[in-house]
C-alpha positions as CSV (number, residue, x, y, z in Angstrom):
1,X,-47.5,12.9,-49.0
2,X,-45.2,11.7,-46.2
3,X,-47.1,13.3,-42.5
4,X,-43.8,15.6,-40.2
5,X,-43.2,13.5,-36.9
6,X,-41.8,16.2,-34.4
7,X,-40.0,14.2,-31.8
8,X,-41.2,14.9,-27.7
9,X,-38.9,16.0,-25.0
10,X,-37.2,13.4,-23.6
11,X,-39.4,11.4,-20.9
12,X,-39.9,9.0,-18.2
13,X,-43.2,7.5,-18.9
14,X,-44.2,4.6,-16.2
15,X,-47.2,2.5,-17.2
16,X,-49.3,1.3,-13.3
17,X,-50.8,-2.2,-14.9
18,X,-47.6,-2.2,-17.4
19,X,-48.5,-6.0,-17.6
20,X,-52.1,-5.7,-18.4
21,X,-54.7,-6.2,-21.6
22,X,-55.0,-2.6,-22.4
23,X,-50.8,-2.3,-22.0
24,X,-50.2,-5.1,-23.9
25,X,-52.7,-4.7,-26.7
26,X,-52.8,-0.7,-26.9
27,X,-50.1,1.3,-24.8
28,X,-47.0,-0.3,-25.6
29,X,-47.3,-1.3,-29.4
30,X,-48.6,2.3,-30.2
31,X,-45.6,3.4,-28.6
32,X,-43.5,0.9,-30.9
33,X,-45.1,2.9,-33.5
34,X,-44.0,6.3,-32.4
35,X,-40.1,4.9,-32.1
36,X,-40.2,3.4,-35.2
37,X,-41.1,7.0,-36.6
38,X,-38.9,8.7,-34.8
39,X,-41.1,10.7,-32.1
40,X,-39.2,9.3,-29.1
41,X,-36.1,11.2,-28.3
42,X,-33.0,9.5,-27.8
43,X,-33.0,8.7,-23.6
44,X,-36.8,8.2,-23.7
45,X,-37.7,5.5,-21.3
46,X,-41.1,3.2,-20.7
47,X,-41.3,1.4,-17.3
48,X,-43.9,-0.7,-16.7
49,X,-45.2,-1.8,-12.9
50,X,-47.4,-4.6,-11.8
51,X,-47.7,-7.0,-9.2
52,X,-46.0,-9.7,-11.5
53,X,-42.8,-11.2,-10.4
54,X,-40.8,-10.3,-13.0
55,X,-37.4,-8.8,-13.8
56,X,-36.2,-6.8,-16.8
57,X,-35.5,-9.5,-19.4
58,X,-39.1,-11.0,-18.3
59,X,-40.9,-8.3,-19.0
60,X,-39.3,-7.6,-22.2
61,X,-39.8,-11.2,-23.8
62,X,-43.7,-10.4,-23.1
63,X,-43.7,-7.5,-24.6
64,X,-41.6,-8.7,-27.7
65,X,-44.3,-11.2,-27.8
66,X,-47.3,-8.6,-27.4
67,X,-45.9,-6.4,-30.1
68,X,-46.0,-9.4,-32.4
69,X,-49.1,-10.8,-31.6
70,X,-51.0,-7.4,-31.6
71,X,-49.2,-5.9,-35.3
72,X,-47.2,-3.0,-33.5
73,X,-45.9,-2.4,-37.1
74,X,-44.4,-3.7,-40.0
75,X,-42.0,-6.1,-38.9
76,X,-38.4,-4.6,-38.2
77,X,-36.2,-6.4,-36.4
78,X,-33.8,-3.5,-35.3
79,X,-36.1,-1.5,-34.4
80,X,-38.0,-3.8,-32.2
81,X,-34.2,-4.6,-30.2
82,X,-33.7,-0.6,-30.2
83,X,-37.4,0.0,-28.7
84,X,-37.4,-3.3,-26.4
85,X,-34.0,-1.7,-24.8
86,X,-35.9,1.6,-23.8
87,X,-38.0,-0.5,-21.2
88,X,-37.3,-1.7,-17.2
89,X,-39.7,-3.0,-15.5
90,X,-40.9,-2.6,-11.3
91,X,-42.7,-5.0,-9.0
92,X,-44.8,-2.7,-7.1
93,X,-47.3,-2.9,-4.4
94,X,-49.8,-0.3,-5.1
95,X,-51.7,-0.5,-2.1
96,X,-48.3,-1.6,0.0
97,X,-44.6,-0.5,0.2
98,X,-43.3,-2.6,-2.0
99,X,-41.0,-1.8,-5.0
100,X,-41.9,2.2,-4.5
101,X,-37.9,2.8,-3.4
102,X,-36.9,0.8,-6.5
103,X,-39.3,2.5,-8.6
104,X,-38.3,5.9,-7.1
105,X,-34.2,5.3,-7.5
106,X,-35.2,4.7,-11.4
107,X,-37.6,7.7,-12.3
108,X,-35.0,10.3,-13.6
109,X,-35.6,14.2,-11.7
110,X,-35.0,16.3,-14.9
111,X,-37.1,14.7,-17.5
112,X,-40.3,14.6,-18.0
113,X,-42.7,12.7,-15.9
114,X,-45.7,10.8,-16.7
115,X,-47.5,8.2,-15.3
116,X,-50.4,5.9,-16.2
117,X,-53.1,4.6,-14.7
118,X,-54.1,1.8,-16.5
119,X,-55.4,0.0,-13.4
120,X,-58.6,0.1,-11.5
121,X,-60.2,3.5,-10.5
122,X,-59.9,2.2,-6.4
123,X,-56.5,2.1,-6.7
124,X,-55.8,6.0,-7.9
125,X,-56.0,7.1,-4.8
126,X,-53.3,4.6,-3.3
127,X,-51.0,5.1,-6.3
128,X,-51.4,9.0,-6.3
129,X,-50.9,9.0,-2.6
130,X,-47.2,7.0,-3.3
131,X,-45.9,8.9,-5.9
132,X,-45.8,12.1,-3.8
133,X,-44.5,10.3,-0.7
134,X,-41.9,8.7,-2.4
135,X,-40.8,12.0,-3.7
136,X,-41.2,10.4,-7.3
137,X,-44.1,12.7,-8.5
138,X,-43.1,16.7,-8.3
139,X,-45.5,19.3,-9.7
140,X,-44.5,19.1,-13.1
141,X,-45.6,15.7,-13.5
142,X,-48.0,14.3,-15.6
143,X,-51.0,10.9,-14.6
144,X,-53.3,9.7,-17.4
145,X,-56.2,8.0,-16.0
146,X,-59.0,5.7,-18.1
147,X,-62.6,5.5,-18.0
148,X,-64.6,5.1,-16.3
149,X,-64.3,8.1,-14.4
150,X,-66.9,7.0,-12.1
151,X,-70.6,5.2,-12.8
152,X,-72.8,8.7,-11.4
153,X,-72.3,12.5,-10.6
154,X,-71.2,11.2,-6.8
155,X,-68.4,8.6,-7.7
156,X,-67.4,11.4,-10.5
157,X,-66.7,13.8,-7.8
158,X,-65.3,11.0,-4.9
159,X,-62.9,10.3,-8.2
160,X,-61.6,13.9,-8.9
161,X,-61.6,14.6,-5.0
162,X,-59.1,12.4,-4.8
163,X,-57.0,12.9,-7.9
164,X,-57.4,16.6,-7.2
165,X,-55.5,15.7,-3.0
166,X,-52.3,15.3,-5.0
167,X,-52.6,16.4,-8.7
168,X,-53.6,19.8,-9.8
169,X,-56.4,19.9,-12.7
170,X,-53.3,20.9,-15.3
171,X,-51.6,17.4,-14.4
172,X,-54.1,15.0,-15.1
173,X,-55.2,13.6,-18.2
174,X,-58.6,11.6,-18.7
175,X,-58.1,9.5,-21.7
176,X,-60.6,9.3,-23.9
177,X,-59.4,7.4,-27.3
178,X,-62.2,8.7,-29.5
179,X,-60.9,11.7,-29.2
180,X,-57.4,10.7,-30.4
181,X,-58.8,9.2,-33.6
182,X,-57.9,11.9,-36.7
183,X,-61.4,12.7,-38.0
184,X,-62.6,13.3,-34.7
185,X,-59.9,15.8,-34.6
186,X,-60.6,17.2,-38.0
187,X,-64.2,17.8,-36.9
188,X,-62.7,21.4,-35.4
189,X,-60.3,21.6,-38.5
190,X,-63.6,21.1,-41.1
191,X,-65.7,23.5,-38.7
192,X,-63.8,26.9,-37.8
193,X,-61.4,26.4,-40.8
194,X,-63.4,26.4,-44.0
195,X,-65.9,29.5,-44.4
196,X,-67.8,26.9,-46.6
197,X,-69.5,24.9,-44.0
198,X,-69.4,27.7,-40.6
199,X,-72.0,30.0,-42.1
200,X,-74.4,27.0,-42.3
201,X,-73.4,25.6,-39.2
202,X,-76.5,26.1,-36.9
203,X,-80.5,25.6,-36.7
204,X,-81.3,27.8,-40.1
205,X,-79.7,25.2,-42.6
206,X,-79.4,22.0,-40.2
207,X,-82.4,19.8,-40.2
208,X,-80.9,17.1,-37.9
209,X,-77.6,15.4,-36.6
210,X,-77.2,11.7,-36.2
211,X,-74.3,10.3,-34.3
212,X,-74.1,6.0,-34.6
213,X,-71.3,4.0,-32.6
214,X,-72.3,0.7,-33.9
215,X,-70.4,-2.8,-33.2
216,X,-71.0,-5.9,-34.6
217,X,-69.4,-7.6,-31.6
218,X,-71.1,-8.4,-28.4
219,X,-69.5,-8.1,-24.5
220,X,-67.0,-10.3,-25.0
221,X,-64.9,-11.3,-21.9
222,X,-66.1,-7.3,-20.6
223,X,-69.8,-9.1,-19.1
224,X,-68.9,-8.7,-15.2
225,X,-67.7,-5.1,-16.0
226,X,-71.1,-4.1,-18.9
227,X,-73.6,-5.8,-17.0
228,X,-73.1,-3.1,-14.1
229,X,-72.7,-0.6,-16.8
230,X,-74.6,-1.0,-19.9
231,X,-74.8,1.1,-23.1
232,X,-75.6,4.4,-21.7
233,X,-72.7,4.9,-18.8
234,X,-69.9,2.8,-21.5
235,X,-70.8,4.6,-24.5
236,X,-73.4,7.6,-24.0
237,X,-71.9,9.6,-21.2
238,X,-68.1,9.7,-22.7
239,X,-67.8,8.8,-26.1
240,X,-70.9,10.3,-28.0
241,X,-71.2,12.4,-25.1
242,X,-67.4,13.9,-26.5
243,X,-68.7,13.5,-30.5
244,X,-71.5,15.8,-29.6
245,X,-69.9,18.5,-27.9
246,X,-67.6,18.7,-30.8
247,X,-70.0,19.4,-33.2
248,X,-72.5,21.6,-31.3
249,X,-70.0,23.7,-29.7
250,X,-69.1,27.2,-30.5
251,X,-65.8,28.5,-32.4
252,X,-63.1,28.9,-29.5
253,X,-61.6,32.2,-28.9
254,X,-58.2,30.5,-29.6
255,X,-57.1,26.5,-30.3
256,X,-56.3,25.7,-26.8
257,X,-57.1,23.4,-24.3
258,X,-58.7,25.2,-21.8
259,X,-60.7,27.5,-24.7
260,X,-61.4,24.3,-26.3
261,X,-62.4,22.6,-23.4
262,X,-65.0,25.7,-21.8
263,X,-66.8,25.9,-25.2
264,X,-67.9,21.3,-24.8
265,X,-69.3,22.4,-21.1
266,X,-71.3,25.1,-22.1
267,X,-72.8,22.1,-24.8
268,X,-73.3,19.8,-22.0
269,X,-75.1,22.7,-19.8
270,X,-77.2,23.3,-22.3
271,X,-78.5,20.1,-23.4
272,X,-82.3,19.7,-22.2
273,X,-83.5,16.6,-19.9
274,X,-84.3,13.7,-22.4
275,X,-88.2,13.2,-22.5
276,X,-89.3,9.5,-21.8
277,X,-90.7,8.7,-25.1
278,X,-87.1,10.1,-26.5
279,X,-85.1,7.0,-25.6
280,X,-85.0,3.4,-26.5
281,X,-83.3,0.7,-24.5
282,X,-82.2,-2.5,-26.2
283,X,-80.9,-5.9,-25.8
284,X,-79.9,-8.2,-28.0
285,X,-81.6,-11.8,-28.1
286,X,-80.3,-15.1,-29.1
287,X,-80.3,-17.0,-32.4
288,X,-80.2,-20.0,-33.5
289,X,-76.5,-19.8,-33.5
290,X,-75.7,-17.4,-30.9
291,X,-76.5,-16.6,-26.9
292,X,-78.2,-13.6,-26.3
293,X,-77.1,-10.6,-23.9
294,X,-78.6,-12.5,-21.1
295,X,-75.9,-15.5,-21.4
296,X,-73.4,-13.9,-22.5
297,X,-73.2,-11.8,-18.9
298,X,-74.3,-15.0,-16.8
299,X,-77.5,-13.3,-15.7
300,X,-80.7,-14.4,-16.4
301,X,-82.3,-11.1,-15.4
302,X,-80.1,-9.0,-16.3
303,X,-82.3,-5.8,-17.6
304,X,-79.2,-4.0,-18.5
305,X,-79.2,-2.5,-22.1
306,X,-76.8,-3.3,-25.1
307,X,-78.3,-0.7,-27.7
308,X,-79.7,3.1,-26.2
309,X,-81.1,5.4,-29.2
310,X,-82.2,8.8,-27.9
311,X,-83.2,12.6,-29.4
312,X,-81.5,15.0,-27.8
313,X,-82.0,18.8,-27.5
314,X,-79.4,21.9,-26.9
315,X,-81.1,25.0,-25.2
316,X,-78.8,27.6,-27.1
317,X,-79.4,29.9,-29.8
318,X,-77.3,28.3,-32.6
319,X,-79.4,24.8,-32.3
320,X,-83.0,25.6,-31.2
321,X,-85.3,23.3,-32.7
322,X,-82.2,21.3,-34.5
323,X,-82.7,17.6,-32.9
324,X,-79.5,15.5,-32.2
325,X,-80.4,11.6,-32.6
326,X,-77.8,9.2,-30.8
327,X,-77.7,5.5,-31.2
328,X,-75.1,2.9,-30.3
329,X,-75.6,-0.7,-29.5
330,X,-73.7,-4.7,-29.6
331,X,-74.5,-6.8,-32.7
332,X,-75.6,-4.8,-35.0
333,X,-75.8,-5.3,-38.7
334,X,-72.6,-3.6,-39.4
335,X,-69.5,-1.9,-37.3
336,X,-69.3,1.6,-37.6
337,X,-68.9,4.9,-36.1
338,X,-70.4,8.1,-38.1
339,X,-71.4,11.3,-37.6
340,X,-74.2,12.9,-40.1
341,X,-74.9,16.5,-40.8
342,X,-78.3,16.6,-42.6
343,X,-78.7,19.8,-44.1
344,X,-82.5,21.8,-44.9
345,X,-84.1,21.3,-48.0
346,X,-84.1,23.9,-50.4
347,X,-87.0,26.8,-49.2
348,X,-87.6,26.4,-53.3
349,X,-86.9,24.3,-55.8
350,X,-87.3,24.9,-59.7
351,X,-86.9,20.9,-60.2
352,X,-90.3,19.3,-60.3
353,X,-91.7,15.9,-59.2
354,X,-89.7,13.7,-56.8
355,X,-86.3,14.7,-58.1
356,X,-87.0,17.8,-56.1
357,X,-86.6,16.1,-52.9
358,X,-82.4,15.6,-52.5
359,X,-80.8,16.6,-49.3
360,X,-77.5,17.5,-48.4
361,X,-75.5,15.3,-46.0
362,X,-72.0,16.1,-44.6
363,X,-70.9,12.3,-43.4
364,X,-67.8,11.8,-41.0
365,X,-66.7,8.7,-41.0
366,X,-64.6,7.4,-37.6
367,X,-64.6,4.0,-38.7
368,X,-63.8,1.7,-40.4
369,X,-62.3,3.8,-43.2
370,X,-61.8,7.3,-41.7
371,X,-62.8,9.9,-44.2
372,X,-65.7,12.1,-44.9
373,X,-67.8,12.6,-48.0
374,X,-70.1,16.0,-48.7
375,X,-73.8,14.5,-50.3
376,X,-74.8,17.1,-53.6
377,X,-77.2,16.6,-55.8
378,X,-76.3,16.8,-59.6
379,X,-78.1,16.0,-62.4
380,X,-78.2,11.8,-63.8
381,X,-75.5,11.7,-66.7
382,X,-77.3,11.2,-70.1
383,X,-80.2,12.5,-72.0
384,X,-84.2,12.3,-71.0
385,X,-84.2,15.4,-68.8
386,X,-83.5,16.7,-65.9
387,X,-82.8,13.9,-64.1
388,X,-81.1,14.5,-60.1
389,X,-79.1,12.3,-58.1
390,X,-77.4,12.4,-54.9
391,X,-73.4,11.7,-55.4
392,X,-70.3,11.7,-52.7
393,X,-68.2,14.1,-53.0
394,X,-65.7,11.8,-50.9
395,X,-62.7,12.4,-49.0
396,X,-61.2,9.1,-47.6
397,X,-58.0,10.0,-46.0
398,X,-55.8,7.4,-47.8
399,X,-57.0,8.4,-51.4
400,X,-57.1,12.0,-50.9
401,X,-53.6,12.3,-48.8
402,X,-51.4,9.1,-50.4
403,X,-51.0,6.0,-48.4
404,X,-48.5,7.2,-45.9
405,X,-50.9,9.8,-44.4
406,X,-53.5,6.7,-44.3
407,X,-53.9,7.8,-40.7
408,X,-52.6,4.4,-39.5
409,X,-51.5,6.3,-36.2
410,X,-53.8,4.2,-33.1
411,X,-55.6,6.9,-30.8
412,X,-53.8,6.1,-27.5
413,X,-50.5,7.0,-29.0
414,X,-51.5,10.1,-30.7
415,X,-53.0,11.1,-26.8
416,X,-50.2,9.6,-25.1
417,X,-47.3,11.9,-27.6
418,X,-50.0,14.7,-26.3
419,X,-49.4,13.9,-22.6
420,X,-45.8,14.2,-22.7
421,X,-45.5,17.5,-25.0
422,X,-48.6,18.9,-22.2
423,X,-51.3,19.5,-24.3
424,X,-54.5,18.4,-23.0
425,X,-56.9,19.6,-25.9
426,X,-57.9,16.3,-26.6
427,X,-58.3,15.3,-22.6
428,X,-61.9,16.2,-20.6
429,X,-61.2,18.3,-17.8
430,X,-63.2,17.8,-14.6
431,X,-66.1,20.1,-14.2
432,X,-66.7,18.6,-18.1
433,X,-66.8,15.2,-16.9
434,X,-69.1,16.1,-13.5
435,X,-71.5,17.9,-15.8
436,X,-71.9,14.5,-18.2
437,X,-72.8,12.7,-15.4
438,X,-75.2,15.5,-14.0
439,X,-77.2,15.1,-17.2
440,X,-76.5,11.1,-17.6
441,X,-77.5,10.1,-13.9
442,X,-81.8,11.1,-14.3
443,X,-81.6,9.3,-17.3
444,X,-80.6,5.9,-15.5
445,X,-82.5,7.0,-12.3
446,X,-85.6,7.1,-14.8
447,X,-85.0,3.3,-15.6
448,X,-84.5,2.2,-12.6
449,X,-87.7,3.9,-10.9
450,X,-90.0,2.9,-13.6
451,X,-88.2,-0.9,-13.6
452,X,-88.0,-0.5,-17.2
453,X,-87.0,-3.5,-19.1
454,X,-85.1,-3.3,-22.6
455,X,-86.3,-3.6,-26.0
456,X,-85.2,-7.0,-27.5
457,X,-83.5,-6.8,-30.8
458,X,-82.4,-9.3,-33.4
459,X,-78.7,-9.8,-33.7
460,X,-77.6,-8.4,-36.4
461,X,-80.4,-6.0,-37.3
462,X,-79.9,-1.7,-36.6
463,X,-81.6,-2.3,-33.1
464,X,-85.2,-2.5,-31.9
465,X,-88.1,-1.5,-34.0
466,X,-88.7,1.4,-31.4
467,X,-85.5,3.3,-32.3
468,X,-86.7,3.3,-36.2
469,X,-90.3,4.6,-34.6
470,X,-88.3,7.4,-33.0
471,X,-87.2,8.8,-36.1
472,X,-90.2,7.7,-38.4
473,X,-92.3,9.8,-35.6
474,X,-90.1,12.7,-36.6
475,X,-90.4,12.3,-40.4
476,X,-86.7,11.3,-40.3
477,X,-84.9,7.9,-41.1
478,X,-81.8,6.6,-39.7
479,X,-78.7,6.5,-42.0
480,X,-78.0,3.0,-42.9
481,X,-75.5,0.7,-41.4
482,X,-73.4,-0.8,-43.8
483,X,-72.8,-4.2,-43.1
C-alpha cells in the first residue's frame, strides 16, 4: 500500500541558523525526503542564512555532506544534484545590517513565504523586526519557531509579545516534533473515528492513563542548556504536556486547527495543581563505567532533575477520579515513548480464581516501532479448562499497512509540508503554550522553595524507587520498559 504525496504550493522557505545542528541533522535531509517523493513543486526553493562566510557552492557541499552523514534517504544520486540545486545560501547579520538587501533581492513576492527560526529565542525579536523592514516578510508569510518557548509563564509572554509586534497569531508556527510523529496523529483518528473505543472513552471504563518518554541516553553535548532546564521545563511542559491534551480532550466541533487547538486548552485549564507527594524528581548516578548527571553537566551541585514521574488530575466531567501518571527520565532501562489506556475491570466476572483478574490495555506506541496493540483476554489454547490470557491484538504500522507506509516520514518534515500548505493543527497556539507554563511554573517554584534535592537512580533502571511507590500507593504498577 503505496501512501498519496500531494505536492505544496510552490515556496520560498529560508532556514535562520541554515548552518546549524538541528538544520543539518533534521530540517534539510527531511526535506530531501519530501523532493525525492515528489511533494516539492517544481520552483520550490530552500535558503539557508547564518553568520558563516560562505557562498552557494559552500554551502551546498555541507549539505551534500549532511544529507550523507545523517541517511536523508536511500542513496540516489540524481536526486540529491536535483535537490542540492533548489538551495542558495545568505550571510546575514541577525542582529546587524548585513546580508538583509541580499537576502531580500532573493525572496520571491508571489510565492509562498516561510521562514525558520532555528536559532536562539533572543534573536526572534531582531530577526522578526528585519524581515518586515526589509519589506521581505508581508502578511501572508509564514515563521516557525522551536522550543523553548520560554523557561516560565513571564519569558512565555515577553516571547509571544514580541513575535505577536510583527506576526499575527495565524503566521506563526511553534514546532513541536512530537506532534508530527504519525501515531501521535492517529491518536485523534483512533478517538473520534471508531465508535468502538469513544463510548468508553472517559472515567466510567478508564481506570488510569500512563504516558512514559523514556531515553536510554543521557545529556549529551545539551549539559549547559539541561542543567538550567531539567526534565520537567524539556520534557513535561511541551511534549507530554501535548500527549496529554490529546488524549483527554474532547471531540472537536470540526478537524481544524483552531477547533482542535481550543479543545487541548480547555485540558490544560482544567488540570488540578499537582500535590507534593504526587511527584518524584530524579537523577541519575554514576556506575562503575559511567559519570553520573552531576559530571556529565560540569556541576557538582547541580540539583537539577533527569527523571520527573507525577499523578496528574483533570477537573472535568469526562475524567473525574481517572488519574493520569506521567514519567520521563535519561538512562533508563530502555528507549521508548508510550501512551497506555488501562481500561476497568469487569463489574462481574463468571471466571473464577486468578484468571478473573485480566485488564484491558489500549497501548500507543511512538517509538521505537510506531504501532499500537488493543490487550483482550481470551482463553489459553488447549484443554484443562478455562484457562485466560492476555494477547495483542497488534497493529504495527509496517505489518498492518506494507512496508511503504512504514511511516518512515521524520516529524519536522511532515510539520514543515504543514507550514507551507498553512495548516497549523499540529502547531500550539499561544494562549495554549501561556497556560502550560501557568500550571508548570508552581511546580518548579515548589522545588526551589523547599530546596528539594532529586532522587538518585541507577542508570539503567525505570527511575527512583519513589516513582514505583507512587503507583504501588495507588494499587497500580507502571508498564514495563522494554529494554
Amino acid at each position: 500500500m503505496v501512501s498519496r504525496v500531494i505536492p505544496v504550493d510552490e515556496f520560498d522557505l529560508v532556514i535562520f541558523g541554515g548552518t546549524g545542528d538541528l538544520a543539518r541533522r533534521k530540517i534539510l535531509p527531511g526535506l530531501f525526503r519530501r523532493f525525492l517523493a515528489g511533494q516539492m513543486t517544481e520552483g520550490s526553493r530552500i535558503v539557508g542564512a547564518a553568520r558563516s562566510d560562505l557562498d552557494n557552492a559552500g554551502y551546498r557541499q555541507m549539505i551534500r555532506d549532511a544529507i550523507a552523514e545523517f541517511g536523508g534517504a536511500e542513496k540516489d544520486d540524481a536526486g540529491l544534484d536535483g535537490f542540492i540545486d533548489r538551495l542558495h545560501y545568505v550571510a546575514i547579520d541577525a542582529t546587524g545590517e548585513g546580508g538583509w538587501s541580499a537576502l531580500s533581492d532573493l525572496v520571491r513576492k508571489d510565492v509562498v513565504k516561510a521562514f525558520y527560526f532555528s536559532v536562539a529565542p533572543s534573536l526572534f525579536g531582531a530577526l522578526a523586526e528585519r524581515l518586515h523592514t526589509h519589506g521581505i516578510a508581508d502578511a501572508d508569510s509564514r515563521i516557525v519557531v522551536e522550543k523553548p518557548f520560554g523557561r516560565d509563564l513571564a519569558s512565555a509572554k515577553a516571547l509571544n509579545d514580541t513575535l505577536a509586534t510583527h506576526f499575527s497569531e495565524r503566521q506563526i508556527y511553534r514546532i513541536d516534533h512530537y506532534l508530527g510523529k504519525e501515531t501521535v496523529q492517529n491518536l485523534m483518528a483512533v478517538r473520534f473515528g471508531n465508535v468502538l473505543f469513544e463510548p468508553l472513552w472517559n472515567s466510567h471504563y478508564v481506570d488510569h492513563i500512563q504516558i512514559t518518554v523514556a531515553e536510554t541516553v543521557g545529556v549529551g553535548g545539551r549539559g549547559t542548556y539541561y542543567d538550567t532546564s531539567g526534565a520537567m521545563r524539556d520534557m513535561v511542559q511541551n511534549h507530554l504536556m501535548q500527549l496529554l491534551c490529546l488524549i483527554a480532550m474532547e471531540p472537536p466541533s470540526v478537524f481544524g486547527a483552531d477547533e482542535v487547538r481550543d479543545e487541548k486548552l480547555k485540558v490544560i485549564r482544567a488540570l488540578q495543581p499537582v500535590e507534593t507527594h504526587h511527584i518524584v524528581r530524579g537523577q541519575y548516578d554514576a556506575t562503575d563505567d559511567a559519570a553520573s548527571y552531576r559530571t556529565d553537566v560540569e556541576n557538582p551541585r547541580s540539583f537539577t532533575e533527569s527523571f520527573v514521574a507525577m499523578k496528574v488530575n483533570i477537573s472535568n466531567w469526562r475524567w473525574a477520579d481517572t488519574p493520569f501518571y506521567l514519567r520521563t527520565g535519561k538512562k533508563m532501562k530502555g528507549r521508548a515513548s508510550e501512551i497506555a489506556v488501562v481500561f476497568k475491570d469487569l463489574g462481574h466476572s463468571i471466571f473464577e480464581g486468578d484468571t478473573a483478574r485480566h485488564r484491558n490495555i489500549l497501548a500507543i506506541r511512538l517509538q521505537p516501532n510506531e504501532g499500537m496493540d488493543l490487550q483482550v483476554t481470551i482463553k489459553e489454547p488447549g484443554p484443562g479448562g478455562m484457562r485466560l490470557i492476555d494477547v495483542p491484538l497488534d497493529m504495527t504500522f509496517a505489518d498492518a499497512l506494507g512496508e511503504d507506509s512504514e511511516p518512515a516520514t521524520d516529524a519536522y518534515e511532515r510539520l514543515i509540508m504543514d507550514v507551507i500548505r498553512g495548516n497549523q493543527t499540529l502547531f500550539m497556539r499561544g494562549d495554549e503554550v501561556e497556560a502550560a507554563w501557568a500550571w508548570t511554573d508552581p511546580i518548579i517554584q515548589g522545588w526551589e522553595a523547599r530546596n528539594d534535592v532529586p532522587k538518585l537512580y541507577d542508570q539503567g533502571s525505570a527511575g527512583p524507587e519513589d516513582a514505583m511507590m507512587l503507583m504501588h500507593r495507588d494499587s497500580r504498577r507502571w508498564r514495563d520498559i522494554k529494554s
